[in-house]
Structures are given as C-alpha cells and as structure tokens.
N, C-alpha and C positions, 0 to 999 in steps of 0.2 A: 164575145166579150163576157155574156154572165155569165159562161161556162169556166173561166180562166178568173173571175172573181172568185165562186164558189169554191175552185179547187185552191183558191189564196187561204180562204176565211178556213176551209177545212182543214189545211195544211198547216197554217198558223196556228190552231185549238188542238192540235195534235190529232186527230180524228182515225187520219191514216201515218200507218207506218211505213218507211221505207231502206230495206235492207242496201247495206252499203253507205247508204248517207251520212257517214261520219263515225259509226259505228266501229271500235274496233272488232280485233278478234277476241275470241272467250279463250281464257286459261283457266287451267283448272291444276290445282296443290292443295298444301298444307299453308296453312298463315304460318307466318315469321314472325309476328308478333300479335299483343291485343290488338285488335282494332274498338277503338272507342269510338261511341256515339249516341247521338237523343233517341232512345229508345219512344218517346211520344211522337216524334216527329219520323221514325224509322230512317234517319239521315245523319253524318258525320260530315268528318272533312278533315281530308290529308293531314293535316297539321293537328290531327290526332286531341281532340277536345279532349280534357283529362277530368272534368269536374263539373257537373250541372247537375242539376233535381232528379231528371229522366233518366238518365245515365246508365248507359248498358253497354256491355265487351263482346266480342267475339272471340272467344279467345283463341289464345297463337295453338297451335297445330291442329285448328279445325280446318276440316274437308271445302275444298270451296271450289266454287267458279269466279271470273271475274273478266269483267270488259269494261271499255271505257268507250262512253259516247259525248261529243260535244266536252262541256267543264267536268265531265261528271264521270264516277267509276262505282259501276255497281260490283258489291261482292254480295253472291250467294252462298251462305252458308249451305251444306249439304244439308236438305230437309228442311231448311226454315226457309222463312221470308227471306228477300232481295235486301239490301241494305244500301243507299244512295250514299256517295262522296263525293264532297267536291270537292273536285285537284286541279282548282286554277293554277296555273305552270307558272303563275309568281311565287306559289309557295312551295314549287318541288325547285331540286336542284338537276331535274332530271325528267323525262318524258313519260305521260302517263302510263305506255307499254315498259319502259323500263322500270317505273314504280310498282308494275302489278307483277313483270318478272322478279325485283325481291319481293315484295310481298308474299308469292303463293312459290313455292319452293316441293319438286317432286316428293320429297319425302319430311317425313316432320322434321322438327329442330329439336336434338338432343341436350336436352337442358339439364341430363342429370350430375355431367359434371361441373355445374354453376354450383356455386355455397348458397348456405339455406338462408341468408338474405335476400338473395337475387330469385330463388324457386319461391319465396314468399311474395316479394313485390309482385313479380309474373301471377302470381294465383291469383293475389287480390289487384293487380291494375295499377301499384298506386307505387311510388318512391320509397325507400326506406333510405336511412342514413348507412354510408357504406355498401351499397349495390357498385357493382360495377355499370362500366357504358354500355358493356355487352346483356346486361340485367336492367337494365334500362330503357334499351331499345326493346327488348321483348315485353318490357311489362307495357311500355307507352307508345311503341311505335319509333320514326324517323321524328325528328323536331322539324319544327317551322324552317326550311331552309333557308326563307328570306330574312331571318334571324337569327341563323346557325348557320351560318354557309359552309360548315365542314364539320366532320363528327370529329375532328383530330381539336377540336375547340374544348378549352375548359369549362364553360359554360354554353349548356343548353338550354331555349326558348321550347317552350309549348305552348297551346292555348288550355287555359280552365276550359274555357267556354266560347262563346263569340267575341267577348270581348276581355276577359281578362288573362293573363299570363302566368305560367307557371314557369319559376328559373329554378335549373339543377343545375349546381355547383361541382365539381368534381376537382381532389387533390393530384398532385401530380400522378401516383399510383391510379390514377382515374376513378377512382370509390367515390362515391356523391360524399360529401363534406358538407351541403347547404343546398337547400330546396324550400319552396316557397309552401307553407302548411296547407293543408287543407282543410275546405268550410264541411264539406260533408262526411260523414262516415261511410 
C-alpha cells in the first residue's frame, strides 16, 4: 500500500515521465504563421494572444518541431527554447494533431506574392488596415474558433491577452476595414 501511495504522490508532482501517456507524435515544418505568446511566462495559447507587456513571435516559416500532450501543444523552435500552448479543443474548430498539421507545413509559406501590407503586418505580428484574411492569418495565426467558427466570417475574434479581445473586421473584398487598436507598440 505505501508503495502504491508513493508512486501516486510522485506521479501527481510529475517526478516521472511516461512515454505514450497521452503524448502525441512530434512533427516537424516550417510555421504557417506567427505564433504569439508570453515571452516571461514561455507560454501562449491556440487563440493566438495578440498583445501583452512580454510579448514575443515565432515567427511563420521557422523550423520547428511540435507535439501535443494532455491541453497542451509544445512548439520547438529549431535551437531555441520549447514554447507551451494551450489548445483546449473549445477553442479549436479542429483536433490538436490536425492544428499542429496546419500549423508546421513541409516547406515554408511563400509570402512573396502577398502586397506589401500583408508582408508588413506578417513582419511586425500585428494588423494593418487593408491586409487581407490570407495576411492576416499569417501575421496572427487561426482566430478563437469558439468566436470565429469559420474563416469564411467577416469578422474575426482574437484574444489581446487572457482576457481581452481583438475584432478584425474585413470588407466583402476580405481587406480588414476595422480592427480593434492597439495598447502597446
């Protein structure tokens, strides 16, 4: 019996690891888009946080690996740190292996023939007036699906952060028309 407690208490603290326990498989590409997130905290989340104090990118067609365990999808950049997400499946419109297959894509994503709004927003992470949805996804990522439930919507949902939201508005031509400003530079 304290043999069977100890291996509870060690197993609940994480102490030991066990391959297969929930663990996907690792894929390895190029990012399809920035990936945002708390650069202090070394953690993000699916719904692609667009704006906090910490705030740092991966940006889209770096080298990467990526698995998903339990809520959570680590991407490794090639040569740096791990990077944590969390992809509670409320907020995909899709399962964490089919999120990490768009996500990491065999070869990069040719952005040269985007207009030099879209290769702008994409550099710097952030929305500009007149991006398209296709300049959009790659600067921000996929939007909150539990608030966007289809990219074919005129308006998409992001979060700033944990708790506030960012709307992009797009014209029929899909160009962003209206987007919610931003606090930080």
């Amino acid at each position: 019996m304290r043999s069977l407690i100890t291996f509870v208490i060690i197993t609940s603290a994480g102490l030991i690891s066990c391959t297969g326990c929930g663990n996907g498989p690792t894929f390895e590409g190029y990012t399809q888009w920035n990936i945002h997130y708390n650069a202090a905290k070394n953690s993000g989340s699916v719904v692609n946080w667009t704006e906090f104090p910490a705030h740092d990118i991966i940006p889209i067609n770096t080298k990467a690996s990526a698995r998903s365990r339990g809520n959570w999808i680590y991407v490794t950049p090639e040569g740096q740190q791990e990077v944590k997400i969390a992809a509670n499946s409320a907020y995909l419109n899709m399962d964490q292996t089919e999120y990490i297959e768009t996500l990491l894509a065999p070869e990069p994503l040719d952005i040269s023939a985007m207009s030099d709004i879209d290769r702008k927003g994409i550099s710097n992470g952030k929305v500009h007036l007149g991006m398209s949805k296709e300049g959009v996804m790659a600067a921000l990522g996929y939007p909150a699906a539990h608030q966007t439930p289809s990219l074919e919507y005129d308006t998409w949902i992001y979060w700033k952060g944990r708790f506030g939201r960012r709307k992009v508005r797009f014209e029929p031509k899909d160009q962003v028309v209206e987007f919610t400003p931003y606090k930080y530079k």
